[in-house]
N, C-alpha and C positions, 0 to 999 in steps of 0.2 A: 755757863748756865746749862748746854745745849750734856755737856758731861755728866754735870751735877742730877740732872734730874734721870738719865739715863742710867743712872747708878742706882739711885734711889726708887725707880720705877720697874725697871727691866732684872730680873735677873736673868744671870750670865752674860751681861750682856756686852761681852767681849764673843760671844758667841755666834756669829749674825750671820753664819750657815745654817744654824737649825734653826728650819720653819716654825718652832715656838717662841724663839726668842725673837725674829720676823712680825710675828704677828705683835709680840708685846711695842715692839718700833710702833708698827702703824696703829695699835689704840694709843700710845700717849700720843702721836702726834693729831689722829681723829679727837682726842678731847678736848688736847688747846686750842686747837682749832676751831673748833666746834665753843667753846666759852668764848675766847677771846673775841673770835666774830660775833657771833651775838652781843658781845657789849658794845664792839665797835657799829654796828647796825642802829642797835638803839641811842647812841651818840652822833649820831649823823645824822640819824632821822630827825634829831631835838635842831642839831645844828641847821638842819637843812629848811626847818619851819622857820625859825625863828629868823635866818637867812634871806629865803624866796629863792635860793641859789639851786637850778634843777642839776646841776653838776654834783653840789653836794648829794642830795636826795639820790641820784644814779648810782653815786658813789657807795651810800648806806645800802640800796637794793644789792649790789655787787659783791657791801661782806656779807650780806645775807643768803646770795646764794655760794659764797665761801662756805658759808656753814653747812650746807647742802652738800657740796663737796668735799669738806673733812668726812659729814655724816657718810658721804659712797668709798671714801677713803676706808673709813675704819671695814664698814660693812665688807670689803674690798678684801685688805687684809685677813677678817674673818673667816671669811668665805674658801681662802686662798692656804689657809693652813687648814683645812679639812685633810682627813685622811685619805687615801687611796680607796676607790671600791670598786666594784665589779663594770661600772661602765666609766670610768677615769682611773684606769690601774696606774698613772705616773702622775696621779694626786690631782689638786684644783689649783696649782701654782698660780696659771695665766691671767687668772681672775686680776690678780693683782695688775696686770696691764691693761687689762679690758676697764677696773678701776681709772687708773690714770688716763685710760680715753676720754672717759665720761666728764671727768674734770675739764682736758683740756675742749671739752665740745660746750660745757657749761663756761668757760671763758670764750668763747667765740660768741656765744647767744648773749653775753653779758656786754661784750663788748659792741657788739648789734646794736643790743638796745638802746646803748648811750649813745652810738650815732646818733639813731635815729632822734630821739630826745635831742643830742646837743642841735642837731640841724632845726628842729621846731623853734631853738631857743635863738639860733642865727636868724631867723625869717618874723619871730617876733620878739624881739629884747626886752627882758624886765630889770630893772634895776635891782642891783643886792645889796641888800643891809649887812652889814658887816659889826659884831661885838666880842668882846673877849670874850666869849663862852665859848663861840663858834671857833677864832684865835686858839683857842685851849684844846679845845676840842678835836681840831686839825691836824692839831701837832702833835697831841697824845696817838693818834691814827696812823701817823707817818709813824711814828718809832716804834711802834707795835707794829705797822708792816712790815718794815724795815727786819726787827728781831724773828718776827714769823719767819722770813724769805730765807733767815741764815739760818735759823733753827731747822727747817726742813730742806735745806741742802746740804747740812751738816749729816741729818739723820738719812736723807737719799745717799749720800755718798757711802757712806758708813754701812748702808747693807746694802747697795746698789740699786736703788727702787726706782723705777719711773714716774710711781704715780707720786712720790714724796717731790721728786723733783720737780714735776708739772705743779704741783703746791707752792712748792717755792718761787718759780717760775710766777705763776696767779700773784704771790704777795708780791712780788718786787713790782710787778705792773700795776698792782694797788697803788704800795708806796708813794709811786712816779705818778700816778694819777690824780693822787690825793695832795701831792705837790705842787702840780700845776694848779686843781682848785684853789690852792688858798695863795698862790702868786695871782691867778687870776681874780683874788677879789681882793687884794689890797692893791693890786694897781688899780681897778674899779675904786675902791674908796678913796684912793688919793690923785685921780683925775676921772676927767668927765667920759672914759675909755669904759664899754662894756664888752666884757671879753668870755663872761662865761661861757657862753656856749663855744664858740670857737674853739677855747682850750678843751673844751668837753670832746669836741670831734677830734681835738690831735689825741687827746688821752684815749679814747674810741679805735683809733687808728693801730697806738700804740697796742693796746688790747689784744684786736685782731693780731697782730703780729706775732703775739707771743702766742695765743692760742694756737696757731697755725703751726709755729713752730714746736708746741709740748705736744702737740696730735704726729708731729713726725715722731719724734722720740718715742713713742708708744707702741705706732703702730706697726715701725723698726722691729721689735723684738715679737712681733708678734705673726708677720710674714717670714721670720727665721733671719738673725745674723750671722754676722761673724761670729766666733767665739773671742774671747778675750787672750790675745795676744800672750799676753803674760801667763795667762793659765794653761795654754799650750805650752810654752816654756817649761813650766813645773813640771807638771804633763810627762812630757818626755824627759826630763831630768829624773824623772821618778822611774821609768820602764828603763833608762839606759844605765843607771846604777845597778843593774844586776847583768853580768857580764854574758850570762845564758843568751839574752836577747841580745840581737848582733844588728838590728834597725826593727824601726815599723814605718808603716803607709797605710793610708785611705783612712786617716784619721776624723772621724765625724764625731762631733759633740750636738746633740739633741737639748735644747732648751724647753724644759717643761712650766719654767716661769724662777725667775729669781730662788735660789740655796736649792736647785730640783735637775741636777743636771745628767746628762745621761751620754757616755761616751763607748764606739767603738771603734775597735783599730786591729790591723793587722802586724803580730810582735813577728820577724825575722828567729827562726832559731837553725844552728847546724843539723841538716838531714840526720848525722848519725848520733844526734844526743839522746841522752836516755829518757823516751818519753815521758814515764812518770816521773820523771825528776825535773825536767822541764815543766810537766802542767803542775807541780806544787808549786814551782815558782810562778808561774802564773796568777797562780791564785792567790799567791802572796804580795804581787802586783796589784790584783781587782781592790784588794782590803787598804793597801798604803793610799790607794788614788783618793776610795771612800776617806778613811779617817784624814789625809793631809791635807785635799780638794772638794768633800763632801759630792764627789762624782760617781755615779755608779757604771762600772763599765761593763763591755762584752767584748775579748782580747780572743781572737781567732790568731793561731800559730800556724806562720809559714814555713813550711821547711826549706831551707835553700843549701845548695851546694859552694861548701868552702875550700875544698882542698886537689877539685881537679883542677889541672893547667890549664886545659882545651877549654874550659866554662870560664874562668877565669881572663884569658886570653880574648876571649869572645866577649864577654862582658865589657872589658875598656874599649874594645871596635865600637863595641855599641852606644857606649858614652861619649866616645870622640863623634858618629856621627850624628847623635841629637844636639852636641854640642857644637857642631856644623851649622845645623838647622837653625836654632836659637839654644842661648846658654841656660834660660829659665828653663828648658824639659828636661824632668827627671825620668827614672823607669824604676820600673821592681818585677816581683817574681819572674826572677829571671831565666828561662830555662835554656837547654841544649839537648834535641832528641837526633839519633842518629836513626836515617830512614837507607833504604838497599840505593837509590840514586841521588838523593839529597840531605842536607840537613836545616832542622826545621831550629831558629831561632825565637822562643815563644815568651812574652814578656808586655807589658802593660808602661804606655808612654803618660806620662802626668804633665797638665798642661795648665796655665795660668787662667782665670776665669777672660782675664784681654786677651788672649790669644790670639792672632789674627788670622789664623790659617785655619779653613773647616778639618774636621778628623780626619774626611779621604781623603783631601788633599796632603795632608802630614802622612798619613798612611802610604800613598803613593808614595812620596818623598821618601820614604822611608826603606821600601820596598825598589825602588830605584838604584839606591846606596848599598843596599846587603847584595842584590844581584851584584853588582861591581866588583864583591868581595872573593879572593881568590880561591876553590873550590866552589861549590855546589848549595849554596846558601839559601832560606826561603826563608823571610820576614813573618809572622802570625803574632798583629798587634793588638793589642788594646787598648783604647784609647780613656782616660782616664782626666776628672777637672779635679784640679787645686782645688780644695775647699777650706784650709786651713793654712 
């Protein structure tokens, strides 16, 4: 279904790097949402009178502020495929996360309030009526959560969104809520057992939990993560396919919000290549990244020396003694200046963000081990974190 209608709705929408076909994701899933909750609201509400069950009634309040939530979803999305302008020159992407906050903060208030409710209902019990409408009604609720929850973790995963998946996340804690409501009143109907409220504070509980948990996922990409393992991968499979480049380092990928990414990195090339024939290829690097990762990048060219001995010779000293130190340190720009009394070894050490040792103290270390070396050696490092 989750296909069908994605065809039907979306065009291109195998496309789900360009910020228009993004935005089409988050209205079709802002509308379902947006209908489907309001039926399930106004069928809860019927069930939950004719009941006296204040779990059901919490329940209806809950898709009703679903709806509220598809409604910040879409508006979310909207907002988030704006164009670029003079005071957000790398576009409105994040909105989309700042979206999926709001959600997961309206399940935490949702799930409050059933506390508080089921505890009123623990301190004074009403009995619940229980009839087929209510029965029907229940169950129509649960499989319409149930179908929301997969629908919008299918359409999260599919373009990577937070805020769809904090949706999905909200439905499955519906689902499991609305499950326990109606185990909680056919045990009530078939013994003298009043359970509502009780189940209302575990369902409560449950809530909380998952709110807590979709407000990390949000708010993760929005203090800066990882970048995605795999797309580094590409990444450099894309830059080392051109034999001109001979390595790169200090790879950083900038997230400006879900298909809006922005990466720089420093390419390795031979001191004595032909500059302009190197920066064309470069530039034929920035446009493969764009068109195969929808990445925009900015690729600063190192030049390194390949073919003296003395640089060469000194280079693997220098790898055998970080690899002394620990095997995780890498280096790069790696130079060799010859001075009238010594010679200066100048180069940048890469360190894991666990690292356990401060920079001076590696520094020291480091400067310890090249005096050692035989002539006239002097260390000039820099100290550099793993970000990628």
């Amino acid at each position: 279904m989750t296909e069908f209608l994605a065809r039907h709705f979306i065009q291109n929408h195998e496309d789900t790097k360009n910020p228009k076909v993004r935005e089409q994701y988050g209205a079709l899933s802002g509308f379902i949402g947006i209908l489907l909750n309001v039926l399930l609201f106004a069928g809860k509400i019927i069930a939950g009178t004719l009941s006296g069950s204040i779990a059901v009634t919490a329940d209806a309040f809950n898709n009703l502020s679903d709806a509220g939530s598809s409604i910040v979803t879409l508006l979310g999305f909207k907002l988030a495929g704006q164009k670029p302008d003079r005071n957000h020159p790398f576009g409105h992407g994040r909105i989309e996360y700042l979206s999926g906050l709001v959600v997961s903060v309206a399940i935490l208030i949702m799930g409050y309030e059933l506390a508080r409710s089921s505890i009123e209902k623990i301190l004074s019990p009403v009995p619940v009526e229980f009839s087929p409408v209510v029965l029907i009604i229940l169950i129509a609720s649960i499989l319409l959560k149930g179908w929301m929850s997969l629908f919008n973790k299918k359409l999260g995963q599919k373009i990577n969104s937070a805020a769809m998946l904090a949706t999905a996340s909200d439905s499955r804690s519906d689902a499991l809520s609305t499950t326990a409501v109606l185990i909680g009143m056919v045990i009530a109907h078939f013994t003298s057992l009043t359970l509502d409220g009780w189940l209302g504070a575990l369902v409560a509980v449950f809530i909380l939990i998952t709110g807590v948990k979709s407000i990390g996922e949000t708010i993760t990409p929005l203090l800066g993560q990882a970048p995605d393992p795999e797309m580094v991968v590409e990444l450099r499979a894309i830059v080392m396919r051109h034999p001109e480049v001979l390595g790169i380092h200090d790879l950083v990928i900038h997230d400006y919000g879900p298909g809006r990414l922005f990466a720089t990195f420093h390419a390795e090339i031979d001191r004595n290549s032909n500059i302009m024939a190197v920066h064309d290829v470069i530039d034929n690097i920035e446009r493969e990244i764009f068109s195969d990762l929808h990445c925009e990048t900015s690729i600063h060219m190192d030049p390194i020396v390949t073919h003296d001995p003395q640089v060469a010779e000194m280079r693997e000293t220098i790898s055998g003694i970080l690899n002394d130190i620990d095997p995780a340190l890498t280096f790069h720009d790696f130079r060799l200046t010859n001075g009238p009394d010594h010679k200066n070894l100048i180069f940048d050490v890469v360190v894991p963000l666990d690292f356990k040792m401060t920079p001076e103290a590696l520094i020291d270390r480091i400067h310890e081990k090249v005096e050692k070396l035989p002539g006239r050696y002097f260390a000039v490092v820099t100290v550099d974190t793993l970000r990628v």
